[in-house]
C-alpha positions as CSV (number, residue, x, y, z in Angstrom):
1,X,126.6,83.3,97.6
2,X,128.4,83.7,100.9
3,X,126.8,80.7,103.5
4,X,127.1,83.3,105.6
5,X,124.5,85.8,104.3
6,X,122.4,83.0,102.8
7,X,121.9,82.0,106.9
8,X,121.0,85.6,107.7
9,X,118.8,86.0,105.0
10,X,116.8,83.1,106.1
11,X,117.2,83.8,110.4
12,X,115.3,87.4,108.7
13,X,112.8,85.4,106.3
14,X,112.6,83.0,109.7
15,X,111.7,86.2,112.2
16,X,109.1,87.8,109.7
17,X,107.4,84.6,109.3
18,X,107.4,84.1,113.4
19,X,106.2,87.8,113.8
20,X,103.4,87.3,110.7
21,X,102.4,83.9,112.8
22,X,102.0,85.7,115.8
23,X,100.0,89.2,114.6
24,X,98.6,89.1,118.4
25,X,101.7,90.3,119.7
26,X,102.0,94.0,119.5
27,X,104.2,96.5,118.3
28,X,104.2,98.6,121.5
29,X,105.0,94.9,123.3
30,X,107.9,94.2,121.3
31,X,109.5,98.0,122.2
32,X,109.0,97.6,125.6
33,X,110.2,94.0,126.4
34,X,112.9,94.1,123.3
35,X,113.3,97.9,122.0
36,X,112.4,97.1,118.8
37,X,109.3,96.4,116.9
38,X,107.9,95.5,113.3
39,X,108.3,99.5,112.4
40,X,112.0,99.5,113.4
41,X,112.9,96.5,111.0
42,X,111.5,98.8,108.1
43,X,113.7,101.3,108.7
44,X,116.9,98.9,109.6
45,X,115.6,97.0,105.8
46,X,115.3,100.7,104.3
47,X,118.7,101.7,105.4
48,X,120.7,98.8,104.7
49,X,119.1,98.7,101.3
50,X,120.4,102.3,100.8
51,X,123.6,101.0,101.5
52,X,123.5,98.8,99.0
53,X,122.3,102.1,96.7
54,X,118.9,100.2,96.4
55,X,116.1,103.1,97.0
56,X,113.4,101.2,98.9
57,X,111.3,103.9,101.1
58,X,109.5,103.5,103.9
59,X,106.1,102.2,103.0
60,X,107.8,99.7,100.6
61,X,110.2,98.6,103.9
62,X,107.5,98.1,106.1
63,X,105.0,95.9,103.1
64,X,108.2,93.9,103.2
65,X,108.1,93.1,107.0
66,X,104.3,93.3,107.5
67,X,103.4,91.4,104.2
68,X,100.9,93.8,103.0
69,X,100.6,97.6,103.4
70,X,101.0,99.3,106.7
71,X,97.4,100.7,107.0
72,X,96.3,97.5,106.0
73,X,97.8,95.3,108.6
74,X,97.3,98.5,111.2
75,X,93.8,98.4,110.4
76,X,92.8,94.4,110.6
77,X,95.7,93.6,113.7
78,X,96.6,96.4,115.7
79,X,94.0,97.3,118.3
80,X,94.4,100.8,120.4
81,X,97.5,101.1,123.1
82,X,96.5,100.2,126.2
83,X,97.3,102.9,128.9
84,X,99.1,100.8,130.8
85,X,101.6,100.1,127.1
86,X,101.6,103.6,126.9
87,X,102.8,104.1,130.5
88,X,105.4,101.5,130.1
89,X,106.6,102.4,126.6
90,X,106.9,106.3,128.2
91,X,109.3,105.0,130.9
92,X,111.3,103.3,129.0
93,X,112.2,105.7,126.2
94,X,110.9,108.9,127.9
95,X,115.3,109.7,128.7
96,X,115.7,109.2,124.8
C-alpha cells in the first residue's frame, strides 16, 4: 500500500480517536470554530466510499466516526444547544 494513504488512514483513525476522547466537545462547537463537525465526516466517509463504488449509507458513515449508532451516542453525549450555539452557528451559516 501507498505510504501515502497508509499516513492518511491513520491521521483519520488518529482524529476519530481524539474526537471519541473528547465526547464533551460538541458538534455545534466544532461547526462554529471549524465548519465541520462529527456529522460532516459521515457524509465526507459516505461519499468517498461511493467513489470507490462501496455503498456505505448514512447511518453506517456516522457508526463509523461516532463508534456506535448515532441515537446512541446523541442520546448518552449530546446535551441540548445552548442558545447562545444556536445564535452563533445561525451567523455563521445563516448566508449559506
Amino acid at each position: 500500500m501507498n505510504k501515502q494513504i497508509e499516513i492518511e488512514a491513520a491521521v483519520l483513525r488518529r482524529l476519530l480517536k481524539h474526537l471519541d476522547d473528547n465526547k464533551s466537545v460538541q458538534n455545534i462547537d466544532l461547526m462554529n470554530l471549524a465548519g465541520f463537525c462529527r456529522n460532516c465526516l459521515s457524509k465526507w466517509y459516505m461519499v468517498e466510499a461511493e467513489q470507490f463504488g462501496v455503498d456505505v449509507n448514512y447511518d453506517k458513515a456516522r457508526e463509523y466516526v461516532y463508534g456506535e449508532p448515532y441515537d446512541t451516542w446523541k442520546g448518552k453525549y449530546q446535551p441540548k444547544a445552548t442558545s447562545e450555539q444556536l445564535d452563533a452557528f445561525n451567523a455563521k451559516f445563516k448566508s449559506e
